[in-house]
C-alpha positions as CSV (number, residue, x, y, z in Angstrom):
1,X,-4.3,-18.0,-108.4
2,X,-1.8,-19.9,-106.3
3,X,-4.4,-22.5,-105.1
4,X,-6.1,-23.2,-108.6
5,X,-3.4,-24.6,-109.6
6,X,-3.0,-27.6,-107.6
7,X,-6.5,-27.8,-108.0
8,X,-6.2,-28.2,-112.0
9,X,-2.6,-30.1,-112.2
10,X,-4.7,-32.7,-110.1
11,X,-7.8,-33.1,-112.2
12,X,-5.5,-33.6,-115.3
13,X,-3.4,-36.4,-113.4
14,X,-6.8,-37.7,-112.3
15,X,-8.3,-37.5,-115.4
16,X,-5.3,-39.2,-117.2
17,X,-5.4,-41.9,-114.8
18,X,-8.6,-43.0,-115.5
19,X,-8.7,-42.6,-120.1
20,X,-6.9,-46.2,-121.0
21,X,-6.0,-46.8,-124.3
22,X,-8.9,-49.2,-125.9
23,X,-7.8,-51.9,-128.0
24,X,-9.6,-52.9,-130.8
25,X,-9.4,-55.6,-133.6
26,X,-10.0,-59.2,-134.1
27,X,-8.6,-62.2,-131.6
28,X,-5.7,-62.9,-133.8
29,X,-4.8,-58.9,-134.6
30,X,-4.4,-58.4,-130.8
31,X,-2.1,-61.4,-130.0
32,X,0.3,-60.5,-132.8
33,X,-0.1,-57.1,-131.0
34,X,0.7,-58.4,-127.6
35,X,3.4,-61.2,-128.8
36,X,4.9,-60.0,-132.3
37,X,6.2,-63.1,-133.7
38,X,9.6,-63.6,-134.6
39,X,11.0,-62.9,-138.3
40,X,12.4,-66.2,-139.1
41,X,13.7,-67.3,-142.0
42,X,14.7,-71.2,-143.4
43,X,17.8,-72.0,-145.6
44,X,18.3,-75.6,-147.1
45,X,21.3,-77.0,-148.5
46,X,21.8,-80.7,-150.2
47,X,25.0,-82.8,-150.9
48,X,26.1,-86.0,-152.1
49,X,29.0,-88.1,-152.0
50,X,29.8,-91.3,-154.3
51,X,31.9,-94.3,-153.3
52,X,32.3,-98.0,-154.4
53,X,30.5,-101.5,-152.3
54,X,33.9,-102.6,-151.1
55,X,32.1,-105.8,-149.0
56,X,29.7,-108.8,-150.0
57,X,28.2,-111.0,-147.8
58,X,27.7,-114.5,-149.8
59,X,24.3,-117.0,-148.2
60,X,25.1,-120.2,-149.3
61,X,22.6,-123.1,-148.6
62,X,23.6,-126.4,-147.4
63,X,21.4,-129.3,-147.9
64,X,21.9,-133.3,-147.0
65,X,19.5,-136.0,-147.0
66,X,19.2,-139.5,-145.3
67,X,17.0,-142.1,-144.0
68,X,18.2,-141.4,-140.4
69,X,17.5,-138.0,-139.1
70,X,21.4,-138.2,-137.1
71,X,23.0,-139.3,-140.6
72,X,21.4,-136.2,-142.2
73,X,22.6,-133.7,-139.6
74,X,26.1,-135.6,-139.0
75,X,26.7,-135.2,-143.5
76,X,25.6,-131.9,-142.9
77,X,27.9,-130.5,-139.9
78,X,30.4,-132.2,-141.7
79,X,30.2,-131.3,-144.8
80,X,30.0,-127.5,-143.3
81,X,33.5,-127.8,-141.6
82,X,34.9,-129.1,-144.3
83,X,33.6,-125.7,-146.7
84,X,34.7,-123.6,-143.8
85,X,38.4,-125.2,-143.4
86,X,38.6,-124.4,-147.2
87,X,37.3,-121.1,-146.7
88,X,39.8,-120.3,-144.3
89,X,42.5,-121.4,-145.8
90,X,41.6,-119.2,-149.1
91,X,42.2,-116.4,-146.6
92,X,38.7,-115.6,-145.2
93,X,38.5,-115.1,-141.4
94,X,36.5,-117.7,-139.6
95,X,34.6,-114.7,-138.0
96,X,33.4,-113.5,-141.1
97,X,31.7,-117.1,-141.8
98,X,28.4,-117.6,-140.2
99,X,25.9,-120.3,-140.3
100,X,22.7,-120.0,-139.1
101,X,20.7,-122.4,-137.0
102,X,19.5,-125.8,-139.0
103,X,16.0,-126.8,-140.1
104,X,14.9,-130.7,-140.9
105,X,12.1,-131.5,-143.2
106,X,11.1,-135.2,-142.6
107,X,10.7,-136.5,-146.6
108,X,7.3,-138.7,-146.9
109,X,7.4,-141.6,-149.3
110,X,3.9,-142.6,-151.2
111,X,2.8,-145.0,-148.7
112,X,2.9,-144.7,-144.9
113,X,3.2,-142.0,-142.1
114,X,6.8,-142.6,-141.3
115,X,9.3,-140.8,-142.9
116,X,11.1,-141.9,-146.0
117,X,14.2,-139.9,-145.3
118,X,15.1,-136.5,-143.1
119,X,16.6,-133.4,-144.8
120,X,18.4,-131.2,-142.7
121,X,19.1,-127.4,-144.5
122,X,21.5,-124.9,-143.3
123,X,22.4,-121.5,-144.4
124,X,25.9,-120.4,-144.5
125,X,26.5,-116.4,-145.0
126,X,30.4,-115.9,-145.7
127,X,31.7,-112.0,-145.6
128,X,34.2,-111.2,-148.3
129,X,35.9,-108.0,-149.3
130,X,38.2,-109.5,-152.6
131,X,37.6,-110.7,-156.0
132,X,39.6,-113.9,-154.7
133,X,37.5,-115.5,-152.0
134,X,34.1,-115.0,-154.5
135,X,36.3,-117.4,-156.7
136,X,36.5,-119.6,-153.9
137,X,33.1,-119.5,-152.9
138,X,31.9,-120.3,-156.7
139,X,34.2,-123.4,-156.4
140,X,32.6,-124.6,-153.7
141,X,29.2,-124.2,-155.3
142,X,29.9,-125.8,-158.3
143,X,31.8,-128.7,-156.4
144,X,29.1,-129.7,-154.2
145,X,26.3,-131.0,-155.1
146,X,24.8,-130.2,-152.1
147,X,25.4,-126.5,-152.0
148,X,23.5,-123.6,-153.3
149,X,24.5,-119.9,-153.8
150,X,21.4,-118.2,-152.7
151,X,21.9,-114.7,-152.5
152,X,24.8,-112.0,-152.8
153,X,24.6,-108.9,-151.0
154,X,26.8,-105.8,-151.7
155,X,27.6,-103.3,-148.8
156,X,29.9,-100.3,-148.7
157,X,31.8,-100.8,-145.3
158,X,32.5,-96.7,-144.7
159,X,28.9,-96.2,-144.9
160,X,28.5,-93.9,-141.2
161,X,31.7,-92.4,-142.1
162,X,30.8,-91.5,-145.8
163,X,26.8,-90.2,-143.9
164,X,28.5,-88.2,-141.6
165,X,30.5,-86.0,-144.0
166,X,27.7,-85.6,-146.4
167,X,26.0,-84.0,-143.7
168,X,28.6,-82.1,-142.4
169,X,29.0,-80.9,-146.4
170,X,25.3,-80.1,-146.6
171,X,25.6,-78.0,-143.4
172,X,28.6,-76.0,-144.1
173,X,26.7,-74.9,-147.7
174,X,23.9,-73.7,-144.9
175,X,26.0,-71.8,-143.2
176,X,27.7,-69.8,-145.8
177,X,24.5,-69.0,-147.6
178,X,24.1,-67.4,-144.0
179,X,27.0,-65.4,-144.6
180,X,26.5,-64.4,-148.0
181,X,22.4,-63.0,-146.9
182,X,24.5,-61.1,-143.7
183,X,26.8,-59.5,-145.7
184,X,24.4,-58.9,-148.5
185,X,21.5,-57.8,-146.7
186,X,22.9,-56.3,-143.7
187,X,20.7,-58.7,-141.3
188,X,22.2,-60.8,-138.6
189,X,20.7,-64.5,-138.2
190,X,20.7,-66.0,-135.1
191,X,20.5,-70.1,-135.6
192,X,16.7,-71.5,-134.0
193,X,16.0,-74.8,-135.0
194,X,16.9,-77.3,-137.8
195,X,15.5,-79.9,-139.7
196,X,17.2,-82.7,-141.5
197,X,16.3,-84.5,-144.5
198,X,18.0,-87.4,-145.1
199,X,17.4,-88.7,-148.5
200,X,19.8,-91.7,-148.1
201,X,21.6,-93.8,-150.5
202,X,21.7,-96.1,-153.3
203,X,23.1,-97.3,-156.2
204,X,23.8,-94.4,-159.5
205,X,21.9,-94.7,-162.8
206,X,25.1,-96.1,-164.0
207,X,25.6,-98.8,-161.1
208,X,21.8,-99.2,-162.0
209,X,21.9,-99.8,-165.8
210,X,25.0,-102.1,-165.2
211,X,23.1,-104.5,-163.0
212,X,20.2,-103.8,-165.0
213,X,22.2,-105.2,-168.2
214,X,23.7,-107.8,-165.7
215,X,19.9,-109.2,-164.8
216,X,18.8,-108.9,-168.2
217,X,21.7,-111.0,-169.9
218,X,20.8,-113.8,-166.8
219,X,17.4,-114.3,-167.8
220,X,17.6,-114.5,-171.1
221,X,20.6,-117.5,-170.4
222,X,17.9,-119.0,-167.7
223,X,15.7,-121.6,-168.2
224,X,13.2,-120.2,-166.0
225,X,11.6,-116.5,-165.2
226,X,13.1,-115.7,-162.4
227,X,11.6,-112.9,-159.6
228,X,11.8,-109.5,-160.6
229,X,11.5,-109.0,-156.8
230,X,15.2,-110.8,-155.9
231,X,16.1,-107.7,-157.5
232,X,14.3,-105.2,-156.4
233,X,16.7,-104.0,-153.6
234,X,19.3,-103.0,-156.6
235,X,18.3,-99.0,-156.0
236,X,19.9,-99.6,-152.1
237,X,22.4,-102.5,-152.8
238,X,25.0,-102.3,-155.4
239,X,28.1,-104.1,-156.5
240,X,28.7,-101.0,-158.1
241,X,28.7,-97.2,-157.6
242,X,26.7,-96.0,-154.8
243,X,25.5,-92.2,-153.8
244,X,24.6,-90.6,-150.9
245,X,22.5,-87.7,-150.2
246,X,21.8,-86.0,-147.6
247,X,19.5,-82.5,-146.7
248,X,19.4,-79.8,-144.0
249,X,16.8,-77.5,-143.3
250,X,18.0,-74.6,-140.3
251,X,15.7,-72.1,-139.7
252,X,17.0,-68.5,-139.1
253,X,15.8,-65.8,-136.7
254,X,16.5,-62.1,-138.2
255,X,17.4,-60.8,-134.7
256,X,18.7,-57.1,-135.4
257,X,20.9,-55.9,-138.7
258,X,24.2,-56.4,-138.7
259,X,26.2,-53.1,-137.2
C-alpha cells in the first residue's frame, strides 16, 4: 500500500495539470472578463456671477477732404491732435486713445481721370471708463463737422477675474455633492477626469430689454432703417448688466466604500 500512493497523488497532480478552465462567451463578454471596467460615475455643477460693463471703447471717424492729397492728410493729422489735446485734458490718458492707420479715397469729378479732390479717413478708438469723458466725446462729435461716432463698445474690465471665480464656484458645488454621495452612500470617489463647459457670458434679459427699448426708441427717431445687425452683438456686449456662466463636468471613480 505504501507505493500506490505516490503512484495515485501523482496521477491526480498530473491530471490536474493538464484540465484548464475553458472560457466561453462572446468577444466582448470575455474582455470585460479579463479587464472589468472601472465603476465611474460623473457629477456636474453650474454657476453664474453678475457684474456691471465698467469700460467703453468709443471709434470715432475722422474724415477731411481737399484738392491736394498732402492738404487732406495735413487737415486730418491736425485736426486729430487737436481732438486728442482736448481729450486729454478732459482727463483721458493719451494711452487709452488710439488711431488706426489712414486710408485716401481719390474723389473723381464728371469729367477726366484726374482726381477732383483726395479724402483721407481715419479711425480714432478712445477707451473711457466715466460718464464724463462720453460727454466729451459727444462734444467733439457734434462740434466737428468732420467727425463721426461710429461705434460704442461696452466691456467689463474684471472679466478673467469674474471667469475664474465662477469656475472655482461651479467646482466647489462638484465637490460637495462628492461629499454628500460619500457620506450618503458609503462609497469613496477617487477624482479621474473632468470636463468643462463653459457657457460664457452676456448681457441679462433685463440689460437685454433695456437696450432692446434703447434701439427701438432710436429707430423710430431715425430717418432711416438702420442694421438690425449693428446690434446683434447686444447678447455679448452690454452697457448694462452682464452674467456669466460657467459648467464642470468631473468624472468619479467608485474605488472601494468608504471604511
Amino acid at each position: 500500500m505504501k507505493k500506490i500512493i505516490p503512484i495515485i497523488l501523482l496521477a491526480f497532480a498530473s491530471s490536474g495539470a493538464v484540465a484548464n478552465p475553458e472560457l466561453k462567451g462572446t468577444p466582448e463578454e470575455l474582455r470585460r472578463f479579463l479587464h472589468p471596467s472601472d465603476r465611474i460615475v460623473s457629477i456636474y455643477a453650474q454657476s453664474e456671477q453678475k457684474a456691471y460693463s465698467d469700460k467703453a471703447i468709443i471709434s470715432l471717424v475722422i474724415t477731411t477732404e481737399d484738392q491736394k492729397l498732402s492738404a487732406s492728410l495735413s487737415k486730418n493729422s491736425e485736426l486729430r491732435a487737436s481732438i486728442t489735446k482736448q481729450f486729454v485734458a478732459a482727463g483721458i490718458d493719451l494711452e487709452n486713445i488710439k488711431s488706426s492707420k489712414f486710408s485716401t479715397s481719390p474723389q473723381y469729378g464728371w469729367f477726366g481721370k484726374k482726381p477732383s479732390s483726395y479724402k483721407v479717413v481715419n479711425r480714432m478708438a478712445v477707451t473711457i471708463t466715466e460718464e464724463n469723458q462720453l460727454k466729451e466725446i459727444a462734444s467733439v462729435a457734434d462740434n466737428y463737422e468732420q467727425v463721426e461716432l461710429l461705434d460704442t463698445a461696452f466691456e467689463h474690465s474684471q472679466k478673467e477675474m469674474t471667469e475664474e471665480m465662477v469656475n472655482q464656484q461651479a467646482l466647489a458645488k462638484v465637490m460637495k455633492q462628492k461629499e454628500f454621495y460619500e457620506k450618503s452612500l458609503g462609497i469613496k470617489l477617487v477624482p479621474v477626469g473632468f470636463r468643462k463647459s463653459n457657457i460664457g457670458y452676456g448681457a441679462t434679459q433685463g440689460a437685454m430689454a433695456l437696450e432692446s427699448a434703447v434701439v427701438t426708441s432710436r429707430n423710430k427717431s431715425s430717418s432711416y432703417q438702420e442694421s438690425p445687425a449693428r446690434y446683434e452683438s447686444s447678447a455679448k456686449s452690454s452697457f448694462d448688466e452682464v452674467k456669466y456662466e460657467a459648467g464642470i463636468y468631473v468624472d468619479f471613480k467608485i474605488e472601494s466604500e468608504a471604511l
